[in-house]
N, C-alpha and C positions, 0 to 999 in steps of 0.2 A: 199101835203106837200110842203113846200116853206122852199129852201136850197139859205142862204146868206153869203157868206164869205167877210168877213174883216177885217182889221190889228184889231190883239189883245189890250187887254187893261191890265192894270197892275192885275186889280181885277177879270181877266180870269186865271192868272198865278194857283191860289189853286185849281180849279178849272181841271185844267187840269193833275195836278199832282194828282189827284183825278181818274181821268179820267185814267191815264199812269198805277197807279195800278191797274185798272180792265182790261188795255186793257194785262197788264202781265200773271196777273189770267186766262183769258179769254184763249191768244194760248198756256198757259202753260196748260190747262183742255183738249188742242188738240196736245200736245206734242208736240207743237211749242218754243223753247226755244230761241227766238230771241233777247229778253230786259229782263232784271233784276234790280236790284239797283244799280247797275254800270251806266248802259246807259237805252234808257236816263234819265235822273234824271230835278228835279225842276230848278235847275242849267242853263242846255241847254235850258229849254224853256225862262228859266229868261233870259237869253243873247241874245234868239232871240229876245225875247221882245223888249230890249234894244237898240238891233240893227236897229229893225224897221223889221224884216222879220218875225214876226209871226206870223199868221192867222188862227181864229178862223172860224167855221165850221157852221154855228145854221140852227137849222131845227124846223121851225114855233118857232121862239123865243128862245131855247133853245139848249147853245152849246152843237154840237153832235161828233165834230172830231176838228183837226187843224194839220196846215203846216207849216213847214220852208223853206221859196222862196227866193235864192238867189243867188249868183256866185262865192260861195265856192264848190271845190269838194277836195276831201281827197287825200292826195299823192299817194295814190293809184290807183286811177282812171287813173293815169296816163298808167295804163294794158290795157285801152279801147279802142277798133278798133271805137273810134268818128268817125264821118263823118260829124260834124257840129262846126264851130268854134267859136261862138259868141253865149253863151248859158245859160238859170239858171239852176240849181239844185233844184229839192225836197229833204227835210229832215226830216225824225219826223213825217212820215204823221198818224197819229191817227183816228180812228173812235173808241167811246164810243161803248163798246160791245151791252147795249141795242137798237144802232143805228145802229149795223151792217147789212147788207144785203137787205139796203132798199136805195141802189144809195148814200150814203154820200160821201164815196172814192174818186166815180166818178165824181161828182158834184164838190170837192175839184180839183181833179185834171183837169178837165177844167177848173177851174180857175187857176190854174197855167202856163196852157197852155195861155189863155187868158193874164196873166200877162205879159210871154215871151215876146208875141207876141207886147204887150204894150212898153214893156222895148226894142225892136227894134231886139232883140234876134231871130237865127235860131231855135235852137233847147232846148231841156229841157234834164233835165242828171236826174238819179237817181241808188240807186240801190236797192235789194229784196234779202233777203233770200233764199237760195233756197229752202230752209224747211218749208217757209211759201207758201201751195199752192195757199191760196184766193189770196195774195199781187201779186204772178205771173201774177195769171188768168187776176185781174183786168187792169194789167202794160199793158199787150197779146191784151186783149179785146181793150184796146183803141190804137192798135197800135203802141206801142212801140218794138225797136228791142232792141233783145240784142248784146250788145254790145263788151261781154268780162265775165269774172270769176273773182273778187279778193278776196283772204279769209281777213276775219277780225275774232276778239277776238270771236265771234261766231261758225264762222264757215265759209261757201263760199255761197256768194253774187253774183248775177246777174246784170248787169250792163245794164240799158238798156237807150235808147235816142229815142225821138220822134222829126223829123222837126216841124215845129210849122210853 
């Protein structure tokens, strides 16, 4: 399997709001209740688009997930015992449910780590659910610590940072 990420393109945008509904269906069939039609929506990925920070996933051709990489974090982050000062955020990280459990995540997120490290950045921010166990495991698996607790409209989120 050959996993390629690179900035999105306007004609990934339907495509992934495709993608955002199943991945809702999917933790809500596991009583994960993290995204709805609130968040996030066609919206947010449209903006990342725009921005230049959204990146599509593909596995042998076909997108499988995508990310938002950049150096916004939410005023709330501001609760996080950081230990890295010059750093990006992940956002929105997505894997297509029939892609799940086959390394997409992880594939994504070395390359964000890779991007960091590009961009001249210490560390990488993000945060999880704590109700979603895979997004934990995966965050755990590659090293990241946590950092802090903040609740948002959901519920309470993990904060975690990885040096890079």
């Amino acid at each position: 399997m050959s996993v390629i990420c690179s900035r999105a393109r306007a004609e990934h945008i339907p495509v992934i709001g495709t993608m955002v509904t199943g991945c809702i269906s999917a933790m809500e069939a596991r009583d994960i209740f993290q995204w709805d039609s609130l968040y996030p929506t066609v919206d947010d990925f449209t903006s990342d688009y725009e921005d230049g920070v959204l990146y599509t996933v593909h596995s042998d051709g076909e997108i499988a997930g995508c990310l938002c990489i950049n150096e916004y974090q939410c005023p709330e982050y501001a609760e996080g015992d950081w230990k890295g000062t010059s750093f990006m955020v992940v956002h929105r990280l997505l894997v297509a449910p029939q892609f799940q459990g086959m390394g997409i995540g992880r594939q994504a997120m070395l390359f964000a780590e890779k991007m960091t490290r590009n961009n001249g950045k210490a560390s990488i921010r993000l945060d999880a659910f704590t109700l979603n166990p895979m997004a934990v495991r995966l965050y755990q698996r590659l090293g990241y610590l946590q950092r802090g607790c903040v609740r948002f409209r959901k519920g309470m989120f993990h904060l975690f940072e990885k040096q890079v």
